[in-house]
HTML snippet that shows the backbone in 3Dmol.js (N, CA, C, O; Angstrom):
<script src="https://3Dmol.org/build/3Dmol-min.js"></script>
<div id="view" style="width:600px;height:400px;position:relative"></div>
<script>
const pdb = `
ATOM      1  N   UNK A   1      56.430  13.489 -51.264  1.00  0.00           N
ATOM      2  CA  UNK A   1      57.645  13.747 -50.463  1.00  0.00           C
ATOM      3  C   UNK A   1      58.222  15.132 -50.806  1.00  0.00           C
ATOM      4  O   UNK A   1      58.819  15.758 -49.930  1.00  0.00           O
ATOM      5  N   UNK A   2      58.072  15.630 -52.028  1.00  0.00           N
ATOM      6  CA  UNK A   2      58.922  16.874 -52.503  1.00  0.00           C
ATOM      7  C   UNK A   2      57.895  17.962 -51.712  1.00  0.00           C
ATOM      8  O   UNK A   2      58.315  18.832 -50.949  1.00  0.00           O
ATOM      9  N   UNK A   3      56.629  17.771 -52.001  1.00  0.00           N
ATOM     10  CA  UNK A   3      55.869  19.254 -51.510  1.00  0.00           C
ATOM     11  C   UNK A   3      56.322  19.247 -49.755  1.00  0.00           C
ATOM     12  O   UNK A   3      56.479  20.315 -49.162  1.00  0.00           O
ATOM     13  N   UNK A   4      56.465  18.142 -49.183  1.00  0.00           N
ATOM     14  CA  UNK A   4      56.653  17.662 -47.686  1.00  0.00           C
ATOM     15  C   UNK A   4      58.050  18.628 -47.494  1.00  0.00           C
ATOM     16  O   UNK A   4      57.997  19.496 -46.623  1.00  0.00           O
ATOM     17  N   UNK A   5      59.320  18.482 -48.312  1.00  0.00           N
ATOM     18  CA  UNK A   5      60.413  19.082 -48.000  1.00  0.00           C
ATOM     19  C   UNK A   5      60.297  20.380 -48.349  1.00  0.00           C
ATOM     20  O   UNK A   5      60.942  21.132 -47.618  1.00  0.00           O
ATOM     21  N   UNK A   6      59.665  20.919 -49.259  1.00  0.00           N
ATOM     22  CA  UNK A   6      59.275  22.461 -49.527  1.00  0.00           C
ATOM     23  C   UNK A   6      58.498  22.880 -48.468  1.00  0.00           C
ATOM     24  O   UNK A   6      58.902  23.947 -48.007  1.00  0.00           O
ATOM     25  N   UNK A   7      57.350  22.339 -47.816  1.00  0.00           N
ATOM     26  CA  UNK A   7      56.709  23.087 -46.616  1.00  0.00           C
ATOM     27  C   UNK A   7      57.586  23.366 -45.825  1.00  0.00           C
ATOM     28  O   UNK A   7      57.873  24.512 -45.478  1.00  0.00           O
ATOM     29  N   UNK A   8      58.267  22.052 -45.338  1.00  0.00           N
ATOM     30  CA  UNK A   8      59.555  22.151 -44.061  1.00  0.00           C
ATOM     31  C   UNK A   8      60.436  23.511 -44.601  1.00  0.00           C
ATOM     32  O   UNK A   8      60.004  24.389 -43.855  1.00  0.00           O
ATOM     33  N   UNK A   9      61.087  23.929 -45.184  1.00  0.00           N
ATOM     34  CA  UNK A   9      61.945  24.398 -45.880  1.00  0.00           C
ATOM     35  C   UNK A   9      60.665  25.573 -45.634  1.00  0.00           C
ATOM     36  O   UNK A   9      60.150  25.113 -44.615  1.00  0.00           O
ATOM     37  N   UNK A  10      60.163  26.356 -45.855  1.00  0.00           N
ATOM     38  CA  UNK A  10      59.052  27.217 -45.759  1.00  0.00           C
ATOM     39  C   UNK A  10      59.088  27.422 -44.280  1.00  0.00           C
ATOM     40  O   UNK A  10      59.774  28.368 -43.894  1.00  0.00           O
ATOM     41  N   UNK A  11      58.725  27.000 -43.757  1.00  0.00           N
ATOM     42  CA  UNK A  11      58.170  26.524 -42.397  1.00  0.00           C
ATOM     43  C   UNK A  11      59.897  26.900 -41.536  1.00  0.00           C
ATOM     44  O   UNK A  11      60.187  27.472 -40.485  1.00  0.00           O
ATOM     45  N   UNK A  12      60.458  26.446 -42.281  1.00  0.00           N
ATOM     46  CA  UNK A  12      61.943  26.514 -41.047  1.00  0.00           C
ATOM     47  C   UNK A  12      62.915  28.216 -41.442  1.00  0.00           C
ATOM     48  O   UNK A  12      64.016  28.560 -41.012  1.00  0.00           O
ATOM     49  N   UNK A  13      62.015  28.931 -42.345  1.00  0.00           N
ATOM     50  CA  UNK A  13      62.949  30.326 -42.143  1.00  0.00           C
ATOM     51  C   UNK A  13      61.935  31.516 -41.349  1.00  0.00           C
ATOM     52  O   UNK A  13      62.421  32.582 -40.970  1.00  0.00           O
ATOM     53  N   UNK A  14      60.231  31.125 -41.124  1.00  0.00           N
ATOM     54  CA  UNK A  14      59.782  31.516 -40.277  1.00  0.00           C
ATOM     55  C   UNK A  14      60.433  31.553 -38.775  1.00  0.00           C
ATOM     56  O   UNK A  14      60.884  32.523 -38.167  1.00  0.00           O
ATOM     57  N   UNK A  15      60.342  30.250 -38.392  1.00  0.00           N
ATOM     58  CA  UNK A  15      60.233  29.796 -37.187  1.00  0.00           C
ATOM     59  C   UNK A  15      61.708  30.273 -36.912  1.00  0.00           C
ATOM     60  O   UNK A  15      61.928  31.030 -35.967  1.00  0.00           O
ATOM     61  N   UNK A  16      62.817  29.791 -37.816  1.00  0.00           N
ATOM     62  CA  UNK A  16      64.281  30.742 -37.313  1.00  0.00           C
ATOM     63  C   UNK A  16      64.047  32.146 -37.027  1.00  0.00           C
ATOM     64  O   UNK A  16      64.526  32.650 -36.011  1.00  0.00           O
ATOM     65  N   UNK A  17      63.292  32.867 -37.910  1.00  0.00           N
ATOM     66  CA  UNK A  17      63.025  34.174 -37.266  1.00  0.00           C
ATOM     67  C   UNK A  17      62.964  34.602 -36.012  1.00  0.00           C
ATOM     68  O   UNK A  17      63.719  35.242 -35.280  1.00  0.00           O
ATOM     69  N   UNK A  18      61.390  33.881 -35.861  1.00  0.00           N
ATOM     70  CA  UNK A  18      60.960  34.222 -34.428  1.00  0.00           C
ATOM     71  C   UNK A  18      61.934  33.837 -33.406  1.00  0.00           C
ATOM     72  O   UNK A  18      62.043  34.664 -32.500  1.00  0.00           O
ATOM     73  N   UNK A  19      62.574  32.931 -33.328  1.00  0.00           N
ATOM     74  CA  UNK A  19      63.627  31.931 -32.734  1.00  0.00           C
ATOM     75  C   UNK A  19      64.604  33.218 -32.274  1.00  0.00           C
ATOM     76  O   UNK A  19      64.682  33.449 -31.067  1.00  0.00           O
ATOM     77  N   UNK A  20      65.329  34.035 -33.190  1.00  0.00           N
ATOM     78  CA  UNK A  20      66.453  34.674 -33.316  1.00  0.00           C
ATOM     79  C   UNK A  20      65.597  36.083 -32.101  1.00  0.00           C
ATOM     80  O   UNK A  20      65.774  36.402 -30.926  1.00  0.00           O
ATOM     81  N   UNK A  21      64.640  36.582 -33.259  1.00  0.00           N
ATOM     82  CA  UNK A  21      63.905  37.715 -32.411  1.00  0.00           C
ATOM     83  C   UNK A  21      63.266  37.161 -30.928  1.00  0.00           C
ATOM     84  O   UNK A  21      62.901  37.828 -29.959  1.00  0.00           O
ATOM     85  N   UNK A  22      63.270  36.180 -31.059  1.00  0.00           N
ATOM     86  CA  UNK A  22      62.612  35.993 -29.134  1.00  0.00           C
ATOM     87  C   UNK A  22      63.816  36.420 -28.291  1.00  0.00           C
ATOM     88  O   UNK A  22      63.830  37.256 -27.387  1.00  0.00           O
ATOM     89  N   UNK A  23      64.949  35.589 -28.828  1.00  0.00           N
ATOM     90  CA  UNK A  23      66.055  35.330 -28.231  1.00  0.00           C
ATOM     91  C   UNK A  23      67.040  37.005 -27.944  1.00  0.00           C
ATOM     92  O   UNK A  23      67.697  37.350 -26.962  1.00  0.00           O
ATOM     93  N   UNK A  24      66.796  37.647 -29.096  1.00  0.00           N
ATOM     94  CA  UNK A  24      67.611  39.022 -28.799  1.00  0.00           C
ATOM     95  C   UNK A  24      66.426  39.823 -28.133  1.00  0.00           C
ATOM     96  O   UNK A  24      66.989  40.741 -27.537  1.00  0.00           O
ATOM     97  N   UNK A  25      65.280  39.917 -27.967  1.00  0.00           N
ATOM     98  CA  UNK A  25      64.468  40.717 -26.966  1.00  0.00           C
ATOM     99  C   UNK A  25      64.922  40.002 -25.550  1.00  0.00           C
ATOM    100  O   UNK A  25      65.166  40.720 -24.580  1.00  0.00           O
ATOM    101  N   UNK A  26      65.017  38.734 -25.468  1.00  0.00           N
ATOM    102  CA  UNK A  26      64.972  37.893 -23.808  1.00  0.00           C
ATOM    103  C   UNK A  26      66.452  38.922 -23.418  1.00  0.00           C
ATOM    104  O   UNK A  26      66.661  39.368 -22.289  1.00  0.00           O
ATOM    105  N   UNK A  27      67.057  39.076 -24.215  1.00  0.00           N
ATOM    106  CA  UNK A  27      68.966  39.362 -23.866  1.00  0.00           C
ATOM    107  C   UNK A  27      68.706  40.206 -23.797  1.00  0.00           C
ATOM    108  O   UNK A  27      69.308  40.669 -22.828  1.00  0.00           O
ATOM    109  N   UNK A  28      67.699  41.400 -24.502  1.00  0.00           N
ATOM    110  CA  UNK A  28      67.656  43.352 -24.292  1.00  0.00           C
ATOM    111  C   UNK A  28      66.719  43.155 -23.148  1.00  0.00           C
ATOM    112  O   UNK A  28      66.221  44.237 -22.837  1.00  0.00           O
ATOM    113  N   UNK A  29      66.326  42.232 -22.456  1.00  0.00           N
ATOM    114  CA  UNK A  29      65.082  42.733 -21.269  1.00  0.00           C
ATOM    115  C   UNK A  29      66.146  42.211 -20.330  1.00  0.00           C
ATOM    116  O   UNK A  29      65.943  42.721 -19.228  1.00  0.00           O
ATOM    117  N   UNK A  30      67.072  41.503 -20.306  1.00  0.00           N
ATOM    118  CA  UNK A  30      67.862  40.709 -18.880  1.00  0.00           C
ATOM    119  C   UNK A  30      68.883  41.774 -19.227  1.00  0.00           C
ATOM    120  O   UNK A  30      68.734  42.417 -18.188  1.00  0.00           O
ATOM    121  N   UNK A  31      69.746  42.408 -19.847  1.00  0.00           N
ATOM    122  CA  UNK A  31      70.655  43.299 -19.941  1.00  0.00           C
ATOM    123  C   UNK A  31      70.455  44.531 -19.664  1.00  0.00           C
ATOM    124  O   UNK A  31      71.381  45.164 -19.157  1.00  0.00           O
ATOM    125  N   UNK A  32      69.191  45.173 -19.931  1.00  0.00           N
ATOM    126  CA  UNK A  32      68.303  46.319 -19.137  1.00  0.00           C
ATOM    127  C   UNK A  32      68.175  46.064 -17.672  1.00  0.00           C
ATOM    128  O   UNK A  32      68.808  46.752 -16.871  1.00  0.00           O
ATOM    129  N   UNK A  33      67.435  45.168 -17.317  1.00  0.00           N
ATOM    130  CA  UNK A  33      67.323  44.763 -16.086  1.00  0.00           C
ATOM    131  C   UNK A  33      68.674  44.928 -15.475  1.00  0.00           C
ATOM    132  O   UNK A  33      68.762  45.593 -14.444  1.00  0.00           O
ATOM    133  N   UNK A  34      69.687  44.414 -15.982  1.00  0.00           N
ATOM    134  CA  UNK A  34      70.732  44.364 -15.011  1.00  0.00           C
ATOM    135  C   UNK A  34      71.600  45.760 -14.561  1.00  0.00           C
ATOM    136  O   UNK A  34      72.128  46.097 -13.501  1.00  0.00           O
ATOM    137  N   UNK A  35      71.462  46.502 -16.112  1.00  0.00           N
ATOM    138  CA  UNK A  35      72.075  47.859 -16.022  1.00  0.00           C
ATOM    139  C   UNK A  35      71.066  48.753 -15.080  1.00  0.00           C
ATOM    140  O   UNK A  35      71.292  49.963 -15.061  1.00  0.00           O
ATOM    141  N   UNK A  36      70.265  48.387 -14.508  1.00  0.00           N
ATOM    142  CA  UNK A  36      68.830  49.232 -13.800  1.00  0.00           C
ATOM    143  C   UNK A  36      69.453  48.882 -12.600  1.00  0.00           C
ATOM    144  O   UNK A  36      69.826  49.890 -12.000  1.00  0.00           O
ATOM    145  N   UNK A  37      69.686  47.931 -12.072  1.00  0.00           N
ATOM    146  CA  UNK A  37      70.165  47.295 -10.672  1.00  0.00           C
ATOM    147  C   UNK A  37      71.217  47.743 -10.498  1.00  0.00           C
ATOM    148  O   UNK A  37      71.857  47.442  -9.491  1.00  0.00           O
TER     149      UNK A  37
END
`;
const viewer = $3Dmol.createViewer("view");
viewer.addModel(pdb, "pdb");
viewer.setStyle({}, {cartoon: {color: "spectrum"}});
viewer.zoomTo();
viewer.render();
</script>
């Protein structure tokens, strides 16, 4: 059970990453877009 909560815990400051960085590129490509229009 302990190595199980250390992977998760491993595993969940990756995935927040990408999470954060998907999310502020989606907002700089729709906020570009809009200032273009």
């Amino acid at each position: 059970m302990e190595i199980l909560s250390v992977l998760n815990s491993d595993l969940m400051l990756p995935m927040l990453a990408l999470l954060v960085i998907g999310v502020y590129i989606f907002t700089r490509i729709r906020n570009n877009r809009r200032f273009k229009r």
